[in-house]
C-alpha positions as YAML, in Angstrom:
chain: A
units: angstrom
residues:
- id: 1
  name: UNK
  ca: [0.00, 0.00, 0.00]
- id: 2
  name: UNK
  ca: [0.88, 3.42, -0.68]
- id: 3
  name: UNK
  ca: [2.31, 5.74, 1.97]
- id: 4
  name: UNK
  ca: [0.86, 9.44, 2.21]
- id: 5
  name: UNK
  ca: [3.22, 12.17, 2.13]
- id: 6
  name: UNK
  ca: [3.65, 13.90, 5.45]
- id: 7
  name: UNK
  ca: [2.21, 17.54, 4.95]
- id: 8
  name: UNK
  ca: [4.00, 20.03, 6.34]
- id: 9
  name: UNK
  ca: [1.63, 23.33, 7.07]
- id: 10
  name: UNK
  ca: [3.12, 26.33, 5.63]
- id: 11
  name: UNK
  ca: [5.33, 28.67, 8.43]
- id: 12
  name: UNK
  ca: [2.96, 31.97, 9.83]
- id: 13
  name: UNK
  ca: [5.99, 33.76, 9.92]
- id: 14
  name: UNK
  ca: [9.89, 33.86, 8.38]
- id: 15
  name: UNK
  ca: [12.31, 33.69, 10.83]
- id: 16
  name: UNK
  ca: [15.89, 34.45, 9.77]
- id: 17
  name: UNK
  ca: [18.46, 33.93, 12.82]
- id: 18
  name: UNK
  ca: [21.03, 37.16, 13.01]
- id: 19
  name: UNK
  ca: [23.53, 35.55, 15.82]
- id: 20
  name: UNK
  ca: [24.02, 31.94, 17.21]
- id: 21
  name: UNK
  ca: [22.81, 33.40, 20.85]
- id: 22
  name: UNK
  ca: [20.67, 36.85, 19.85]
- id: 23
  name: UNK
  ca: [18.59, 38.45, 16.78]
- id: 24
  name: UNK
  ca: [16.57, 37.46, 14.54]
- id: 25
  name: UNK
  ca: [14.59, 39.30, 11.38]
- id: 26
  name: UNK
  ca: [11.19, 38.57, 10.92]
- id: 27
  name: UNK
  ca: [9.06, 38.05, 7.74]
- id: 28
  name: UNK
  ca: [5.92, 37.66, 6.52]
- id: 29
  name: UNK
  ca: [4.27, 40.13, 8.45]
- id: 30
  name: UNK
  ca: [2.33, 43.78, 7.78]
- id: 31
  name: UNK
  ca: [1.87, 45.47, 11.19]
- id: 32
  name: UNK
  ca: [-0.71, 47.75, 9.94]
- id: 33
  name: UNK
  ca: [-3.14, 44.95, 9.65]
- id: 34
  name: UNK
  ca: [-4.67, 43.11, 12.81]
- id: 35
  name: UNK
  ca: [-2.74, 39.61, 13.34]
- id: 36
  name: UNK
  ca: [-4.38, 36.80, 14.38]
- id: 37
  name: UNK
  ca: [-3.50, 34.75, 17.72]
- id: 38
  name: UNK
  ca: [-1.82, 32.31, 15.63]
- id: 39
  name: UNK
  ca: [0.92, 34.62, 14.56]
- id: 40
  name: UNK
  ca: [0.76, 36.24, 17.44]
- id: 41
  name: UNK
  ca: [1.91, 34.03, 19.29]
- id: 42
  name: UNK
  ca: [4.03, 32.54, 16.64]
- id: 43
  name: UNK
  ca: [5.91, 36.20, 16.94]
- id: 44
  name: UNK
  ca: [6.18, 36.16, 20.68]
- id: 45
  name: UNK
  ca: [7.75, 32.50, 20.42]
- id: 46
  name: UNK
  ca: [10.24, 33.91, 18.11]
- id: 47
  name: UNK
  ca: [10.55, 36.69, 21.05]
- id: 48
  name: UNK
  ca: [11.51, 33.84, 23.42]
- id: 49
  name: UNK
  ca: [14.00, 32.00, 21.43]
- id: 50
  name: UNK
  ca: [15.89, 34.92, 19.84]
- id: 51
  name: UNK
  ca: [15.39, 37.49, 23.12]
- id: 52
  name: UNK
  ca: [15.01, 40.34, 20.21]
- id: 53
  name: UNK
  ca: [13.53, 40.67, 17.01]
- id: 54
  name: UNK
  ca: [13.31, 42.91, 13.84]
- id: 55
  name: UNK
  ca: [10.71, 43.63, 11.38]
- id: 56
  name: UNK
  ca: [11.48, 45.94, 8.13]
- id: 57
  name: UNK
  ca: [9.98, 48.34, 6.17]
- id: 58
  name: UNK
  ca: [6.42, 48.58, 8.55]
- id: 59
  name: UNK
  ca: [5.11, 51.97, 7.55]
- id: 60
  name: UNK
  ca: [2.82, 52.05, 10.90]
- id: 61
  name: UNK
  ca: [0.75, 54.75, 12.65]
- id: 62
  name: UNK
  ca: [1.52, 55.32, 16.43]
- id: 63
  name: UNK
  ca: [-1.72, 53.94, 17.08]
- id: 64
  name: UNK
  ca: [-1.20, 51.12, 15.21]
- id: 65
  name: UNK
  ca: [2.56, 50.85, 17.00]
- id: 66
  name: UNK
  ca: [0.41, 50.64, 20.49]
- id: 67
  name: UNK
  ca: [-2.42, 48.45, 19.37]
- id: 68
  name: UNK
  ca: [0.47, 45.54, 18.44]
- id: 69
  name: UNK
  ca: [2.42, 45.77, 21.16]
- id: 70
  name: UNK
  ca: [-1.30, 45.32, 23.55]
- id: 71
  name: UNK
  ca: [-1.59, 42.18, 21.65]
- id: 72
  name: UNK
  ca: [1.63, 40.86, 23.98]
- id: 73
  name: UNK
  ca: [0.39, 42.85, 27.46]
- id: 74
  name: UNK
  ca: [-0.54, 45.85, 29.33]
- id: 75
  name: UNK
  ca: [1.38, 49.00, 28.16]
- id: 76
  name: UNK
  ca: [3.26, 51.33, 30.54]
- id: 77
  name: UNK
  ca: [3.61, 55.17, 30.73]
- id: 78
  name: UNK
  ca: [7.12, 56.34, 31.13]
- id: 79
  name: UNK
  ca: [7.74, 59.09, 33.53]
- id: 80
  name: UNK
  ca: [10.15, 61.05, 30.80]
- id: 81
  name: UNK
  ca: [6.48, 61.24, 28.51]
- id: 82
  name: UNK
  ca: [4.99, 64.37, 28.61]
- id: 83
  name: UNK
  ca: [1.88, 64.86, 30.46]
- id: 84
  name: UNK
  ca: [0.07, 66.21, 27.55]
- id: 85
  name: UNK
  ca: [1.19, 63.95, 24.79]
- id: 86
  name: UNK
  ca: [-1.77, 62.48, 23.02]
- id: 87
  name: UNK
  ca: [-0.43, 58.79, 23.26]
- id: 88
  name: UNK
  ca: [1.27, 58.14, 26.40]
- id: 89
  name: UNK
  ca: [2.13, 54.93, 25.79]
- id: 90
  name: UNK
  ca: [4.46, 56.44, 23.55]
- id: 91
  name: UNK
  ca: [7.89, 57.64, 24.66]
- id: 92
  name: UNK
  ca: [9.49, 59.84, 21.77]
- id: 93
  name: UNK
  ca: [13.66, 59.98, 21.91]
- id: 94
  name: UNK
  ca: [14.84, 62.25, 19.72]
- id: 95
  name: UNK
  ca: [18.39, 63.57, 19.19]
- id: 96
  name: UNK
  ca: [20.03, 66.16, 16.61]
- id: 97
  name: UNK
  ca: [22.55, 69.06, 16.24]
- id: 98
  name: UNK
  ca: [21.71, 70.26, 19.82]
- id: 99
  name: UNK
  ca: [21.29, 66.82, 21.93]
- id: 100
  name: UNK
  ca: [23.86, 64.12, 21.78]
- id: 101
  name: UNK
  ca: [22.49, 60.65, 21.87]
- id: 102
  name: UNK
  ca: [22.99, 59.44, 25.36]
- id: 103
  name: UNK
  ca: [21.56, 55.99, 25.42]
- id: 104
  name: UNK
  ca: [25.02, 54.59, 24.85]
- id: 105
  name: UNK
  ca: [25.58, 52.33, 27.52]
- id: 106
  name: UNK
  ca: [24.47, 48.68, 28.38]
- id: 107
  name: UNK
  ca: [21.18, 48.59, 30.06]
- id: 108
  name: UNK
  ca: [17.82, 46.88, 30.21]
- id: 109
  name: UNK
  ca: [14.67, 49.26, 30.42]
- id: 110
  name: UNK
  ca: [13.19, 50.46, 33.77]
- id: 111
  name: UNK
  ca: [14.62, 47.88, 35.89]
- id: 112
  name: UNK
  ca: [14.01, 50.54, 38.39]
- id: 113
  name: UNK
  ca: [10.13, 49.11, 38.69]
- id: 114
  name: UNK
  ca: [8.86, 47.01, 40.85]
- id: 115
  name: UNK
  ca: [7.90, 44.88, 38.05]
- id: 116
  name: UNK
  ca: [10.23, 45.95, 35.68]
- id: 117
  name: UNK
  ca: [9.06, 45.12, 31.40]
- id: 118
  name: UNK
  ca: [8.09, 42.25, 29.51]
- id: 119
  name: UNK
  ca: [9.81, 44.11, 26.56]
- id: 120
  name: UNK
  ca: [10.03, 47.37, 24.23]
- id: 121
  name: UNK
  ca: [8.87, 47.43, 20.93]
- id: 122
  name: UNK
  ca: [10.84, 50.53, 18.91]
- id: 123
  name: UNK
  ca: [10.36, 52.19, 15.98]
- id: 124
  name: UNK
  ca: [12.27, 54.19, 13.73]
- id: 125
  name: UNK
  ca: [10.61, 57.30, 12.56]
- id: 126
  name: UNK
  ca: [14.36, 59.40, 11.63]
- id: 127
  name: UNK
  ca: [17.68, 58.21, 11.56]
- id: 128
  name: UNK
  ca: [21.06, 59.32, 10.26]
- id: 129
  name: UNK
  ca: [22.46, 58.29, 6.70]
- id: 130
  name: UNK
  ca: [25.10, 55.96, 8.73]
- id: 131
  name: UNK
  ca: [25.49, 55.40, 12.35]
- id: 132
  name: UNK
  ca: [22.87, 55.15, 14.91]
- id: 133
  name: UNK
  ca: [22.84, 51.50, 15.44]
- id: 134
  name: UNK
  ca: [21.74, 49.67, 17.93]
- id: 135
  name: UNK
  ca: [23.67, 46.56, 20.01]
- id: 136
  name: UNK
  ca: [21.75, 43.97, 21.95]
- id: 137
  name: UNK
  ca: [23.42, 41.22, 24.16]
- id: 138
  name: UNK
  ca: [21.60, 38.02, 25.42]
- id: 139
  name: UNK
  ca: [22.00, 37.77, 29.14]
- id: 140
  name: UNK
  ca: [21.38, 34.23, 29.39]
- id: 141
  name: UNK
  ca: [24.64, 33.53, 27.37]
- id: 142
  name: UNK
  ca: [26.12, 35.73, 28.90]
- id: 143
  name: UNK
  ca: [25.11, 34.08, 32.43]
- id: 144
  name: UNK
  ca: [26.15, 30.75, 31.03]
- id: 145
  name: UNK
  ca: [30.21, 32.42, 30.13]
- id: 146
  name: UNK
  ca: [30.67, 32.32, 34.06]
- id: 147
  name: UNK
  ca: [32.16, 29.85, 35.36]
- id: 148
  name: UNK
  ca: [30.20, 27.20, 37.79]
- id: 149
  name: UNK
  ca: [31.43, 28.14, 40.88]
- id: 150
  name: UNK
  ca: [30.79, 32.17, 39.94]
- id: 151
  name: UNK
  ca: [27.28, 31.13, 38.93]
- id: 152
  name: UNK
  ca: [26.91, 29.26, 42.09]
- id: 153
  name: UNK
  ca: [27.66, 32.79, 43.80]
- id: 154
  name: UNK
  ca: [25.73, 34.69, 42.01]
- id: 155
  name: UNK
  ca: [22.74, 32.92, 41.98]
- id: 156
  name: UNK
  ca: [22.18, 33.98, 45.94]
- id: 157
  name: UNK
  ca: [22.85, 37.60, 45.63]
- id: 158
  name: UNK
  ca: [20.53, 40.28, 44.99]
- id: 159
  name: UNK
  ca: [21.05, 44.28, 43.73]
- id: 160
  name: UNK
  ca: [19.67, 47.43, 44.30]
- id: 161
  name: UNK
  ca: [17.91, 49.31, 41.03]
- id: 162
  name: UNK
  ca: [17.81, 53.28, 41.69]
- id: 163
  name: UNK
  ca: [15.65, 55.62, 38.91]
- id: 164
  name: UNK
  ca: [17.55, 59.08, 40.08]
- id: 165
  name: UNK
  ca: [20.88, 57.21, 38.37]
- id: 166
  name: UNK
  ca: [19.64, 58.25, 35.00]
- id: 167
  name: UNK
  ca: [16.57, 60.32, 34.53]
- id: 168
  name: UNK
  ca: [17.44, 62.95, 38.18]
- id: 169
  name: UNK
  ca: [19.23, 64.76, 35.68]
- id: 170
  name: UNK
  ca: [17.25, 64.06, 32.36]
- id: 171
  name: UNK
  ca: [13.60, 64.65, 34.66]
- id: 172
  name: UNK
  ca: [15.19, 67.92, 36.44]
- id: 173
  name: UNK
  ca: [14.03, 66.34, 39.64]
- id: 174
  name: UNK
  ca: [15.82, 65.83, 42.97]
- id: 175
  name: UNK
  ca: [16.95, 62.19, 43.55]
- id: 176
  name: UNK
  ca: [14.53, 62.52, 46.95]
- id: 177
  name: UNK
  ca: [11.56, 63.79, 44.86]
- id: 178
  name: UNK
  ca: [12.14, 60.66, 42.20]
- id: 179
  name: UNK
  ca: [12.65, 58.30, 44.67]
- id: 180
  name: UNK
  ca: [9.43, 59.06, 46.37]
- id: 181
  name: UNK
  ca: [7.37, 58.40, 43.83]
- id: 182
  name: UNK
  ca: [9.38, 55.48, 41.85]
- id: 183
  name: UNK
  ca: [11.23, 53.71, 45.55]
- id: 184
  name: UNK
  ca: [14.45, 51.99, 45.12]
- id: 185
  name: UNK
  ca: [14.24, 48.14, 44.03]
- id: 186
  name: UNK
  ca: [15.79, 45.05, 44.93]
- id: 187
  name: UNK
  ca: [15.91, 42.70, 42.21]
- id: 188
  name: UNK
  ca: [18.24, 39.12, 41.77]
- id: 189
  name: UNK
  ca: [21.32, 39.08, 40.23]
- id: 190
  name: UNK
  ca: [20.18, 36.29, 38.89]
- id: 191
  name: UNK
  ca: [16.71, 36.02, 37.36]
- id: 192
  name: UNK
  ca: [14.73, 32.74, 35.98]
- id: 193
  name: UNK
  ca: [12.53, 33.36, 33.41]
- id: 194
  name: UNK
  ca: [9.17, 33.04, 33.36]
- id: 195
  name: UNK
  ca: [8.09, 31.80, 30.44]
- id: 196
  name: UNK
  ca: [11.71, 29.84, 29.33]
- id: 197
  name: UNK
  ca: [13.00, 28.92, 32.53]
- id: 198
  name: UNK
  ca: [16.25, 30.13, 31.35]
- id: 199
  name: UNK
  ca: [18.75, 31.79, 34.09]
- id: 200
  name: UNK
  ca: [19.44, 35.28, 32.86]
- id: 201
  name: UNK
  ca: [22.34, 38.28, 34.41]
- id: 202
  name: UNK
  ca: [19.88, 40.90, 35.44]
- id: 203
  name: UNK
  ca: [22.32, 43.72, 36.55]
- id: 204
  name: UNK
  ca: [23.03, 46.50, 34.07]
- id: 205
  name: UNK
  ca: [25.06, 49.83, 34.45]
- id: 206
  name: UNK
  ca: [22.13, 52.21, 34.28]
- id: 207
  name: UNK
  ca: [20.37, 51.31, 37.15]
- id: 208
  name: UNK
  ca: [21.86, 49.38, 39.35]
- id: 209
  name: UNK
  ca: [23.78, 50.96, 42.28]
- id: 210
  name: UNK
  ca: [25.26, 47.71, 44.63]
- id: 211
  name: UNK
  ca: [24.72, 44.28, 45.13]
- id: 212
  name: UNK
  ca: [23.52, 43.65, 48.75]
- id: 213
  name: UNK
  ca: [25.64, 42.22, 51.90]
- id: 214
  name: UNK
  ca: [28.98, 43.34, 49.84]
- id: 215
  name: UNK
  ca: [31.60, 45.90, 50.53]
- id: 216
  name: UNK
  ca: [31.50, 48.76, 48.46]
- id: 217
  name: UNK
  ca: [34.92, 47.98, 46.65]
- id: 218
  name: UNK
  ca: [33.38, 44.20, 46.81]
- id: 219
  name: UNK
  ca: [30.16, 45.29, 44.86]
- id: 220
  name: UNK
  ca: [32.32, 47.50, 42.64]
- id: 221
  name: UNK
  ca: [34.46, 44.50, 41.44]
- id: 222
  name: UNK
  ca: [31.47, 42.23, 41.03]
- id: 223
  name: UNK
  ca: [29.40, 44.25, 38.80]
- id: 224
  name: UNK
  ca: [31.96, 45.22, 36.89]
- id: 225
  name: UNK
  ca: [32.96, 41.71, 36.29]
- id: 226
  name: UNK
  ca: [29.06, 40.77, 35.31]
- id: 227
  name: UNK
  ca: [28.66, 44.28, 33.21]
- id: 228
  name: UNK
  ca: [31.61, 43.23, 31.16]
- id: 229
  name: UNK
  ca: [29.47, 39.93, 30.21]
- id: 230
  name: UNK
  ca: [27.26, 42.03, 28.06]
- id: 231
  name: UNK
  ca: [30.45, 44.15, 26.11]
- id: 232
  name: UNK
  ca: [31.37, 40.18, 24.52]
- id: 233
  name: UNK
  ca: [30.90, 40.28, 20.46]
- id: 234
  name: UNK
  ca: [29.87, 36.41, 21.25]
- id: 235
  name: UNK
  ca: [26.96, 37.52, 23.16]
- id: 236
  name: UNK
  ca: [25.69, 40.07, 20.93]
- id: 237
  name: UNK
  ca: [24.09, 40.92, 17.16]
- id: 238
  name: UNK
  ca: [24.31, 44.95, 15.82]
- id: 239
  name: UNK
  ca: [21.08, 45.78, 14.39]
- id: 240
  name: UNK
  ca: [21.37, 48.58, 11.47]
- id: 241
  name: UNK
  ca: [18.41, 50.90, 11.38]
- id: 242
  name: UNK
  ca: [16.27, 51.70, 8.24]
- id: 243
  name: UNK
  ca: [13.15, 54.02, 8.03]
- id: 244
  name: UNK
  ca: [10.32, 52.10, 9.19]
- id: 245
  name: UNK
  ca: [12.10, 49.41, 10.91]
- id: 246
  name: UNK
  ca: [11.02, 47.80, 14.13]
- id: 247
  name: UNK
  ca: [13.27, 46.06, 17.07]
- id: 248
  name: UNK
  ca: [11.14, 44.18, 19.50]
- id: 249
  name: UNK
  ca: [13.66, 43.02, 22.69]
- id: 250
  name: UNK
  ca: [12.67, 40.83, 25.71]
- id: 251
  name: UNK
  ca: [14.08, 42.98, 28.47]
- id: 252
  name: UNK
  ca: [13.65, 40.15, 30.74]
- id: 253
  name: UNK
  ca: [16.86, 38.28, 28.96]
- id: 254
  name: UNK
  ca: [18.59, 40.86, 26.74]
- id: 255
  name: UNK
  ca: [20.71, 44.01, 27.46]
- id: 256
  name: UNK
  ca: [20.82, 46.96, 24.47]
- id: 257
  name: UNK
  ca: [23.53, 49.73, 23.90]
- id: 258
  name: UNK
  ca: [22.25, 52.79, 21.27]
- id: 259
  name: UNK
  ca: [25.86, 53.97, 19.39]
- id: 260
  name: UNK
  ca: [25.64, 57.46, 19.66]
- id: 261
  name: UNK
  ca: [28.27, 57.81, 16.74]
- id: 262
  name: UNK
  ca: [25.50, 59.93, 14.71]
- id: 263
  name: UNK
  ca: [25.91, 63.55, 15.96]
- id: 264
  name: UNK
  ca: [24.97, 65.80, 14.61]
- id: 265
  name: UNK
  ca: [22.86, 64.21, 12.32]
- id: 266
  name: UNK
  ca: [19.34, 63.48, 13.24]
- id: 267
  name: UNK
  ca: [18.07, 60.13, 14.84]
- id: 268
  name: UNK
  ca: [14.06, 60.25, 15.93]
- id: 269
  name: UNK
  ca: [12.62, 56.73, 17.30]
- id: 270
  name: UNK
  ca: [9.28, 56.26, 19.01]
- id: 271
  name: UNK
  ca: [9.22, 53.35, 21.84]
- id: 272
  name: UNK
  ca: [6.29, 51.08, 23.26]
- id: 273
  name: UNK
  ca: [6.83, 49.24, 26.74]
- id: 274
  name: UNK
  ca: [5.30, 46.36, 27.67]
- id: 275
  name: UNK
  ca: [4.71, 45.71, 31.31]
- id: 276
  name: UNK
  ca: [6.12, 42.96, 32.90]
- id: 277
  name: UNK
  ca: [6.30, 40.68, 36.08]
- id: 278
  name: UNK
  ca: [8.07, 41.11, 39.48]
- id: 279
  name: UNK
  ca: [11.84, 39.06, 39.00]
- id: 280
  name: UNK
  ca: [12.13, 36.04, 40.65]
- id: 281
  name: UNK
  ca: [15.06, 33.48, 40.89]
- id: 282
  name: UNK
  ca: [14.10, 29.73, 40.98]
- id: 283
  name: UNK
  ca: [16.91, 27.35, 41.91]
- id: 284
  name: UNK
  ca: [14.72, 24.33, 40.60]
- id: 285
  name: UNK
  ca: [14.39, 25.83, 37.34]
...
């Protein structure tokens, strides 16, 4: 008797891998129309096993930038937005002949929260003829670099995440007045996350002051040990910016750096955040 041919259904989306550890570009997909769960969730599995994705040439509306990124989760408003913007959800970061880009530094967003994001969906809306790109480094590789008996360590430590680090100076606001409304945050070194189970370095030079129960000079020598983690070419994938592109990271297992090699040309990009859950570390996991 004959044998049927095995029928393999056709793939929702195009995945093309950028980096053995990080990065992938996505295909197959029009943002400005309404997805369905199926590639949906097809997207935010691609989320999960690349920690960052890209999507070109999406010609989208700010309220169709917002209505996506609901699809994975609640949004937040970011303190930096102004109060009469007509889409707070949206925070705009523009830089030209008289601001310098000053995202350049290794960092995972607002890990000052409480529950710090899910993930950021960006979008370019102006960037320079060359330079402007940005770097993103998967923390889970970068966690699995140490050695056993540093990861051992690690894994029973926790940090301290302070807002006024950054945005005291950027908001115009006291460190006392910030900290008031947005309290400092302990957070594991070490997080487990929730939807791989993957252990993932969640320290990053923007926000985090000291790692608890250490010496200053201690502390000082530790972080700089686990920020260095993120700097590895291994780790990472360089994402070049065209108009209408999209980046889509899982701040829950990645780490980005913004080259500010562009002055002073303009660079415009328009970001979504997705709220997230309160880090956890689970030694079973």
């Amino acid at each position: 008797m004959a044998t049927q041919a095995a029928y393999a259904a056709p793939a929702l989306i195009e995945t093309r891998p950028m980096s053995p550890h990080i990065g992938a570009e996505i295909h197959g997909v029009d943002l400005r129309q309404e997805q369905s769960d199926d590639v949906i969730s097809a997207i935010r599995q691609a989320l999960l096993d690349h920690r960052v994705i890209f999507f070109r040439d999406q010609d989208i509306t700010a309220e169709q930038h917002i209505a996506f990124a609901r699809r994975f989760g609640a949004l937040e408003v970011h303190p930096a937005t102004p109060k009469d913007q007509p889409n707070p959800e949206i925070l705009r970061i523009a830089h030209g002949p008289k601001s310098r880009g000053s995202e350049n530094f290794w960092h995972s967003d607002v890990t000052w929260r409480a529950q710090p994001s899910l993930g950021s969906i960006l979008r370019a809306i102006e960037i320079p003829e060359v330079g402007g790109d940005t770097l993103f480094a998967s923390m889970d590789a970068a966690y699995d670099a140490l050695s056993p008996a540093m990861q051992e360590w690690v894994c029973t430590l926790t940090a301290v995440h302070d807002i006024s680090r950054v945005f005291s100076k950027k908001l115009k606001t006291s460190r006392e007045e910030l900290l008031a409304q947005y309290p400092l945050q302990e957070h594991p070194v070490v997080r487990t996350h929730p939807e791989t189970g993957r252990r993932t370095l969640y320290v990053n030079t923007a926000f985090t002051s000291h790692i608890n129960g250490l010496s200053a000079k201690e502390s000082s020598w530790l972080l700089d040990h686990l920020y260095a983690q993120a700097t590895l070419p291994e780790h990472q994938c360089r994402f070049r910016w065209q108009p209408n592109s999209i980046a889509f990271w899982d701040n829950r297992a990645s780490q980005h750096y913004a080259a500010s090699d562009y002055f002073p040309a303009v660079r415009v990009m328009e970001r979504v955040t997705i709220a997230g859950e309160r880090p956890y570390f689970d030694a079973a996991r």
